[in-house]
MIPAKOL-713543 format. One record per residue (C-alpha): z, y, x; residue in three letters; residue number from 1; chain. Coordinates in steps of 0.05 Angstrom, whole numbers, plus 5000, padded with zeros to 4 digits. Layout:
N
<zz Z	yy Y	xx X	resn ALA	resi NUM	chain A>;
...
END
This chain:
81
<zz 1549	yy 2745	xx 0518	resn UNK	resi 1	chain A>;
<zz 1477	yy 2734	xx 0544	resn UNK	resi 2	chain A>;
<zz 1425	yy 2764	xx 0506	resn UNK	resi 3	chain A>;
<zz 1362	yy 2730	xx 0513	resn UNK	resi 4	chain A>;
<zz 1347	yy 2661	xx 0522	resn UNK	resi 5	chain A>;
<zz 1320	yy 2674	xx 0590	resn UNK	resi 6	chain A>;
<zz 1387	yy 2698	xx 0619	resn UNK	resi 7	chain A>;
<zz 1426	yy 2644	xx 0576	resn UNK	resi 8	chain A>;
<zz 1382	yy 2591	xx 0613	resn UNK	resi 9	chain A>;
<zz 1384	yy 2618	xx 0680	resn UNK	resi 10	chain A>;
<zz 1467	yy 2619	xx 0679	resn UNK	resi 11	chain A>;
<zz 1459	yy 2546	xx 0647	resn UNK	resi 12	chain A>;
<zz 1417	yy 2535	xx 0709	resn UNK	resi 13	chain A>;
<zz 1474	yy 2548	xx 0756	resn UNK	resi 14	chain A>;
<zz 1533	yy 2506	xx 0721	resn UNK	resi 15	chain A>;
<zz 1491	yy 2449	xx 0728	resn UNK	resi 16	chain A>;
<zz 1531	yy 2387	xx 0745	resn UNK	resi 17	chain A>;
<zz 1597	yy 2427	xx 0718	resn UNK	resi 18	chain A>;
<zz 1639	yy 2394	xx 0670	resn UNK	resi 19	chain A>;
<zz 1645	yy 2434	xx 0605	resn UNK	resi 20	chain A>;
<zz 1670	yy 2424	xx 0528	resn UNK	resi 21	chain A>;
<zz 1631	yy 2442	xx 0476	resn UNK	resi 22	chain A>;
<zz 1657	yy 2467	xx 0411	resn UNK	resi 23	chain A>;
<zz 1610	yy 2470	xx 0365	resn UNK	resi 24	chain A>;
<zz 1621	yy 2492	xx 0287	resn UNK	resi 25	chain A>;
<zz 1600	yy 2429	xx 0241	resn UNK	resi 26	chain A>;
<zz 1596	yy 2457	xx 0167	resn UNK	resi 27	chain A>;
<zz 1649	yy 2500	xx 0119	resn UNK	resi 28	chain A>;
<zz 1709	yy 2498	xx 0167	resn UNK	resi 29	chain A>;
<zz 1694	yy 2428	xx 0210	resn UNK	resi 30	chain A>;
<zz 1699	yy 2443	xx 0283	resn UNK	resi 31	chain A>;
<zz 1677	yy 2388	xx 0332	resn UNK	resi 32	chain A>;
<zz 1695	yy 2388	xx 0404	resn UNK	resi 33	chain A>;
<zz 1662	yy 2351	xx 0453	resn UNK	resi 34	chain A>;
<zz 1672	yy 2342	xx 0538	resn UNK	resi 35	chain A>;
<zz 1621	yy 2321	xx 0585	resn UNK	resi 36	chain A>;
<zz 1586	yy 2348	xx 0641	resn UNK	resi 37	chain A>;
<zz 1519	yy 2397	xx 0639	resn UNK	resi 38	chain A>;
<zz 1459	yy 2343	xx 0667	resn UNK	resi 39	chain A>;
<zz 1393	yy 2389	xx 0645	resn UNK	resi 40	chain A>;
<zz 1363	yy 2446	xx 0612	resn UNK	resi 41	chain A>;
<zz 1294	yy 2445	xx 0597	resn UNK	resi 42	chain A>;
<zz 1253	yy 2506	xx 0560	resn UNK	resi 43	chain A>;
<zz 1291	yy 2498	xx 0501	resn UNK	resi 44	chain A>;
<zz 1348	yy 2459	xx 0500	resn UNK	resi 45	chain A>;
<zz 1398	yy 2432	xx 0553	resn UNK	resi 46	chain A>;
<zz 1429	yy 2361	xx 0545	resn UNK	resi 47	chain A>;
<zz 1503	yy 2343	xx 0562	resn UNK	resi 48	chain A>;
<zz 1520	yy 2266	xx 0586	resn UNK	resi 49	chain A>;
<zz 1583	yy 2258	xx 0542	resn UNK	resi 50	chain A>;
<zz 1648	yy 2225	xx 0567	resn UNK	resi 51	chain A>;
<zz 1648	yy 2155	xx 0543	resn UNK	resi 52	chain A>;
<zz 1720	yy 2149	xx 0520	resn UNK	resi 53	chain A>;
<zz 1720	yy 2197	xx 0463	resn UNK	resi 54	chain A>;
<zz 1651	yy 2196	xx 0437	resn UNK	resi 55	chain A>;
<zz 1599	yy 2134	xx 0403	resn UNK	resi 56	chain A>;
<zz 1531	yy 2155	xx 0444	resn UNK	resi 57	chain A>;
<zz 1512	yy 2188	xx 0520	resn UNK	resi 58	chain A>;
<zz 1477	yy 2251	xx 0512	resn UNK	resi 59	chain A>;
<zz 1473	yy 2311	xx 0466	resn UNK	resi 60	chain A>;
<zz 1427	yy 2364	xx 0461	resn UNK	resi 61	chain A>;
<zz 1427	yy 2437	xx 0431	resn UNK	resi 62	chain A>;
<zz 1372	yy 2485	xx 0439	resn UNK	resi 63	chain A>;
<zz 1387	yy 2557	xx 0470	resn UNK	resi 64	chain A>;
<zz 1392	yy 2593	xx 0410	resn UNK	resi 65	chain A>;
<zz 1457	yy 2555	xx 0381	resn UNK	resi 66	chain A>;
<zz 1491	yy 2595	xx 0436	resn UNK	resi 67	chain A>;
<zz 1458	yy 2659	xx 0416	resn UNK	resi 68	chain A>;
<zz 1471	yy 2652	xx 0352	resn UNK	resi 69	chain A>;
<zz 1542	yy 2633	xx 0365	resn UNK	resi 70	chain A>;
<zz 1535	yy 2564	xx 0325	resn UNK	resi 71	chain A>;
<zz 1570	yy 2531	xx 0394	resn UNK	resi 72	chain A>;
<zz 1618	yy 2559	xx 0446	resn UNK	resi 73	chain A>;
<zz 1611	yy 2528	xx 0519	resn UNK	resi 74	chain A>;
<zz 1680	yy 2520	xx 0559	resn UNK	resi 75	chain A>;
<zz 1668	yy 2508	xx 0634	resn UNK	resi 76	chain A>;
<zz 1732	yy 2489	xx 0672	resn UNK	resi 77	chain A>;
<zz 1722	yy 2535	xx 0716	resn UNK	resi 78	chain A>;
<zz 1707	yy 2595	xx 0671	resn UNK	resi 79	chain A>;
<zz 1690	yy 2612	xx 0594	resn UNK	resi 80	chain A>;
<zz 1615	yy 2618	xx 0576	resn UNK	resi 81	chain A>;
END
């Protein structure tokens, strides 16, 4: 696991494009899983465009530190983040 923000936006940087799920923990024992593909990161957060068929709105955002904090897991389809 990445341990700075830095290196967890610079790997970010390079799955641009990639199609990933994000699981992301929603309160006393809610999980929420959501695919879509990796469109930006900015200086704090990155956004994912969210498939259309399973989810009510486009685009999510989380900020850097929910992954270091471990408050969301990326999946790539390629590899595990």
């Amino acid at each position: 696991m990445p341990t700075s923000i830095m290196t967890i936006k610079s790997k970010l940087d390079s799955h641009l494009g990639d199609s990933l799920t994000v699981v992301a923990r929603a309160g006393r024992k809610k999980i929420t899983k959501r695919r879509g593909i990796l469109k930006n990161t900015f200086p704090a957060v990155f956004v994912v465009d969210l498939d259309q068929d399973s989810n009510n709105f486009e685009h999510v955002s989380y900020s850097y530190t929910d992954l270091l904090t471990k408050n969301i897991t990326l999946k790539f389809d390629d590899a595990v983040q």
